[in-house]
C-alpha positions as CSV (number, residue, x, y, z in Angstrom):
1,X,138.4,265.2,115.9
2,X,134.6,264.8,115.3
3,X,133.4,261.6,114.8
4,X,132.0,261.4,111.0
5,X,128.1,261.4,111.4
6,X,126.7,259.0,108.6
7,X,124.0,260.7,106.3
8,X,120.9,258.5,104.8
9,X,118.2,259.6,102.5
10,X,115.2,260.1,103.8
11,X,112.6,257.2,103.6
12,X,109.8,257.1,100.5
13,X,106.6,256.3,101.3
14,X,104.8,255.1,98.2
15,X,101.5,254.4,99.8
16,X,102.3,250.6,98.8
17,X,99.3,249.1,101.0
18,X,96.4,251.1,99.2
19,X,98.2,249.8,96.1
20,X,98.1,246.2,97.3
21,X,94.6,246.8,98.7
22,X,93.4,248.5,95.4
23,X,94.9,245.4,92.9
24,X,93.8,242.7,94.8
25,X,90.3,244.2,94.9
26,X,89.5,244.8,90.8
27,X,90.2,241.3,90.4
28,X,88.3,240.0,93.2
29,X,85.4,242.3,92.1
30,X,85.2,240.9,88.2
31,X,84.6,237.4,89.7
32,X,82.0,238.7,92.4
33,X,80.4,240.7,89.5
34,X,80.3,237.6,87.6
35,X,78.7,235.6,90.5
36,X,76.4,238.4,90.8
37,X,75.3,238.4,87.5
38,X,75.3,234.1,86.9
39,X,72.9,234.4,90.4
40,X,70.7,236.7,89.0
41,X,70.3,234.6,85.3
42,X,69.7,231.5,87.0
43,X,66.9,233.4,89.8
44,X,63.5,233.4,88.9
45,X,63.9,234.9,85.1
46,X,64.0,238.6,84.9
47,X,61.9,239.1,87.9
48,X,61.7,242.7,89.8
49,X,62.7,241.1,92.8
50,X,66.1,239.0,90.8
51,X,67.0,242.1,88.6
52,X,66.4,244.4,92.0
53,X,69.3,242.2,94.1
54,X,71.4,242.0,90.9
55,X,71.6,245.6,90.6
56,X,72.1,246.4,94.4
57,X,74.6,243.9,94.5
58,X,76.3,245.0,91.2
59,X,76.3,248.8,92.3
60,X,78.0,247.6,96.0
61,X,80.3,245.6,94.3
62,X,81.4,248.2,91.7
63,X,81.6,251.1,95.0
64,X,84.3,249.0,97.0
65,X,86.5,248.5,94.2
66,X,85.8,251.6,93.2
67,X,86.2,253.9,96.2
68,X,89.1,251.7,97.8
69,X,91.2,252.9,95.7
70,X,89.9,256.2,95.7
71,X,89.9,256.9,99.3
72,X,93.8,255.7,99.1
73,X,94.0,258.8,96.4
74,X,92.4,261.4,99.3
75,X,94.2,259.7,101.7
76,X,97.6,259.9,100.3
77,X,97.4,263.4,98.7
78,X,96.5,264.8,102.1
79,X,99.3,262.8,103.9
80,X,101.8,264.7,101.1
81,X,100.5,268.1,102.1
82,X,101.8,267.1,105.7
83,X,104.4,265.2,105.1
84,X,106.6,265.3,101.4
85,X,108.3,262.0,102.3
86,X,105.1,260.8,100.6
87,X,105.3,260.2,96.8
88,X,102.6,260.5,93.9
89,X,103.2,256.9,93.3
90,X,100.7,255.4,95.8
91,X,98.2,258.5,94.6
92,X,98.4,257.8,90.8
93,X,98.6,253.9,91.5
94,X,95.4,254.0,93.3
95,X,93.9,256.4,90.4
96,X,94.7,254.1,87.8
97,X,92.7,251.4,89.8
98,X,89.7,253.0,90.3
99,X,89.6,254.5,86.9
100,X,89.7,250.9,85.8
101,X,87.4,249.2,88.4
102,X,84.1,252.3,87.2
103,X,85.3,251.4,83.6
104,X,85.4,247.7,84.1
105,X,82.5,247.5,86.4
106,X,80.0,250.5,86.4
107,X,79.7,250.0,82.3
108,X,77.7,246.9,83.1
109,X,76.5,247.9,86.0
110,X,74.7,251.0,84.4
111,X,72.9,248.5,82.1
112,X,72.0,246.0,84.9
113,X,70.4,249.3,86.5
114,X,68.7,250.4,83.0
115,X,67.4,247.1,82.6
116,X,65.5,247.0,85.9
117,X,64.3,250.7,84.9
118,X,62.9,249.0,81.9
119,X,61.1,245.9,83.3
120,X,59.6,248.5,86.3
121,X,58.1,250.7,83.7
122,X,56.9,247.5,81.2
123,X,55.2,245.9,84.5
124,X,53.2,249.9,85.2
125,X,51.5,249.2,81.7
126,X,48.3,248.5,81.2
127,X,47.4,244.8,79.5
128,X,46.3,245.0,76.1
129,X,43.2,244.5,74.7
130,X,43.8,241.4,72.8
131,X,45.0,239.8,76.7
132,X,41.7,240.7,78.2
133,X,39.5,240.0,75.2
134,X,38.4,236.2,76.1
135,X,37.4,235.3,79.9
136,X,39.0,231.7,80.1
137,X,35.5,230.2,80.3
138,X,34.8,232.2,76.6
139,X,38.7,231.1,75.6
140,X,37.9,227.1,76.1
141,X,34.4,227.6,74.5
142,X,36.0,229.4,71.3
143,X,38.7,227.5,71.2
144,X,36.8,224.0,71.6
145,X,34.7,225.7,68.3
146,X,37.2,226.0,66.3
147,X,38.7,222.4,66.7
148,X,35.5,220.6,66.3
149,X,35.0,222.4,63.3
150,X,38.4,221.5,62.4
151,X,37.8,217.2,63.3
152,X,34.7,217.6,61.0
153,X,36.4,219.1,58.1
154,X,39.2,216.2,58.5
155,X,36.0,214.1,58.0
156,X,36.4,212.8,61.1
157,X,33.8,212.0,63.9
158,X,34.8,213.9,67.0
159,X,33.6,210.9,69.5
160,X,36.3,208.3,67.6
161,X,39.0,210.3,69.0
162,X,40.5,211.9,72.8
163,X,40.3,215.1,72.7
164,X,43.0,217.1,75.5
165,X,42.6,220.4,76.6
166,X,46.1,221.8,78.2
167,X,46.9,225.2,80.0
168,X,50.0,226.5,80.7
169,X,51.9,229.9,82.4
170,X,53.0,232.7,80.3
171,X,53.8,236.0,80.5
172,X,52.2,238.7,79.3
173,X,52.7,242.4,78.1
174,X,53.4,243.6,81.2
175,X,55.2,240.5,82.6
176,X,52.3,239.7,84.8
177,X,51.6,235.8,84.7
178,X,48.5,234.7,82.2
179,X,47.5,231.7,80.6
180,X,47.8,229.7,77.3
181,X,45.3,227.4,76.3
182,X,45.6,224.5,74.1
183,X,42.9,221.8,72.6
184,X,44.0,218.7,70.8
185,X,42.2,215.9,69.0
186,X,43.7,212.5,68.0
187,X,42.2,209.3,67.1
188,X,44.1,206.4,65.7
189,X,42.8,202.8,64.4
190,X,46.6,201.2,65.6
191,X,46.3,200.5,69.3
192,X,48.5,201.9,71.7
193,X,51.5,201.1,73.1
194,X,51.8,199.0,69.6
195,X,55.3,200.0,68.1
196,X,55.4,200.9,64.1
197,X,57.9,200.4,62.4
198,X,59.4,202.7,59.6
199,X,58.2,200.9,56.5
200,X,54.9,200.6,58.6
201,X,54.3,204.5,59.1
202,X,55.4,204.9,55.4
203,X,52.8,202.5,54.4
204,X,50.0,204.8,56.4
205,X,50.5,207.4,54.5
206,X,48.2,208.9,52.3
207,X,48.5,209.3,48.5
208,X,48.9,213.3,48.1
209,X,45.9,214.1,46.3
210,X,44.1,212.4,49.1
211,X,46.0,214.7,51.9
212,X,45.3,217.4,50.3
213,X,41.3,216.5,49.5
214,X,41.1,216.0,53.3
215,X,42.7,218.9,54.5
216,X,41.1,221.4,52.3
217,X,37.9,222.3,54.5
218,X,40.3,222.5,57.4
219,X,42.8,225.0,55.8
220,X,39.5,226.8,55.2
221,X,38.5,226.8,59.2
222,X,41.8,227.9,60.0
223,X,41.3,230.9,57.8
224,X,37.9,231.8,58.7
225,X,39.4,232.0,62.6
226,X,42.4,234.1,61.5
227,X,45.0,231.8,60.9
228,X,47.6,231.7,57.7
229,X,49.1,229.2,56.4
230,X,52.8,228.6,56.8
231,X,55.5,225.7,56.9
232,X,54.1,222.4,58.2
233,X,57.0,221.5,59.6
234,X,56.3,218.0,59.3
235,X,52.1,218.5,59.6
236,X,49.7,218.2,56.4
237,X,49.1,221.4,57.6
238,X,50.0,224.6,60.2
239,X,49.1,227.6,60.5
240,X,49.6,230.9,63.3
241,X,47.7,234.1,63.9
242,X,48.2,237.5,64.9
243,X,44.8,237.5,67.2
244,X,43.7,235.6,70.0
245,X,44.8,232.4,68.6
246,X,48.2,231.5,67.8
247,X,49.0,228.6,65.8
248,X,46.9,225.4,65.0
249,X,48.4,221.8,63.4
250,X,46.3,219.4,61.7
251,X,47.3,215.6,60.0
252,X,46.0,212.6,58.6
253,X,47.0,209.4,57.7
254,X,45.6,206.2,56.3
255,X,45.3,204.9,60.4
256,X,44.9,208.8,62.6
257,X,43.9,212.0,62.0
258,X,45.4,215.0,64.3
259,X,44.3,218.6,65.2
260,X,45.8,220.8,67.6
261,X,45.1,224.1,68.1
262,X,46.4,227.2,70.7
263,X,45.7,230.0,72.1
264,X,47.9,233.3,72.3
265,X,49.0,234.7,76.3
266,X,45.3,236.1,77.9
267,X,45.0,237.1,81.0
268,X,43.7,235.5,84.3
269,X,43.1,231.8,83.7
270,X,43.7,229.0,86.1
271,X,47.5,228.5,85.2
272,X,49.6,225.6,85.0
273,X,47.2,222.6,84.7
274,X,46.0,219.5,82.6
275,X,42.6,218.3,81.9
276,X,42.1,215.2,79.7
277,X,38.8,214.1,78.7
């Protein structure tokens, strides 16, 4: 009598590693895309060189969770051709992953990259005209001009007073880095350091008629150097431009007067500085 032989399926193989491998990795690679991205915000603003490393970083990031699963779709399919104890799970497992991971992660990734393509061709333009129009010796000189005119049209002798003259980085057109120039005037009869209180400062202030008698003239030197008029935002007056200057302030009270006056982004310049005369 023959001894009954015991018969057992033969084994699956679902592929179940590449399916581990591929599900660990899209979440893994939505927090390093994150990191990638918070890295390249808090860099040096949108410089080439922050917006070239977010983008390289981006596209490696988005190619391993990408092409892990899809190498475990070659992989598998051409382990079933040899061997049919190999199922379609593991190959439609690992498609659904990477299908996920290029929609998940090479959407943003594509604008990261477009973005970069942008700034690149911004940076290859030429300045403008109004950016190169004043030298910064010529910017100081003209803008000095115009706030001395303004002090004399508060009725206001410039010598009573400090005048500042500021300068600060910004960019321009074309990203490159150029200079901002401000001039300011202020003279007060209260010394300083000596606190006022509310009732005080209301007291200072000046009947309306006599604000606006006073700063007349200087609405009228703002215009003539291509200024409007707009909101004061807590100023007798204020006014911005469209040309090389970009916004000028002016006040008075019964115990200061106030002028202040800048300058839009020009190039060259000496950059971040402060000179207080």
């Amino acid at each position: 009598m023959m001894d009954d032989i015991a018969w057992s399926p033969p084994r699956r193989r679902n592929g179940i590693w590449w399916i581990v491998a591929s599900g660990l990795l899209l979440p893994a690679g939505w927090i390093a895309w994150l990191l990638v991205a918070l890295a390249g915000y808090n860099g040096a603003g949108n410089s080439t060189h922050s917006l070239a490393t977010q983008t390289t970083r981006s596209i490696v990031v988005t190619a391993v969770c990408a092409g892990v699963p899809l190498t475990g779709v070659v992989v598998l399919l051409v382990q079933r051709r040899r061997d049919r104890s190999v199922t379609l799970v593991g190959p439609v497992a690992c498609t659904v992953f990477a299908v996920l991971a290029a929609g998940s992660l090479g959407y943003p990734t594509v604008g990261v990259a477009e973005t970069l393509a942008a700034d690149a061709d911004r940076r290859a333009q030429p300045l403008t005209e109004l950016e190169t129009s004043r030298t910064q010796t010529e910017a100081e000189h003209d803008l000095a001009g115009v706030g001395e005119r303004a002090v004399r049209a508060l009725s206001e002798d410039l010598r009573a007073g400090e005048v500042g003259r500021y300068t600060r980085q910004c960019p321009l057109s074309n990203l490159q880095q150029g200079t901002e120039y401000t001039w300011e005037w202020s003279a007060s009869s209260v010394p300083d350091g000596d606190p006022r209180s509310d009732a005080e400062r209301k007291a200072d202030e000046l009947p309306a008629a006599e604000v606006e008698r006073r700063i007349a003239p200087v609405r009228e030197v703002f215009r003539d150097a291509g200024l409007r008029e707009v909101d004061p935002y807590g100023w007798d007056v204020r006014a911005i431009g469209d040309d090389w200057l970009r916004e000028a302030y002016a006040g008075v009270t019964e115990v200061s007067g106030d002028v202040s006056i800048e300058t839009t982004c020009l190039a060259g310049g000496p950059g971040d500085g402060y000179d207080d005369e």
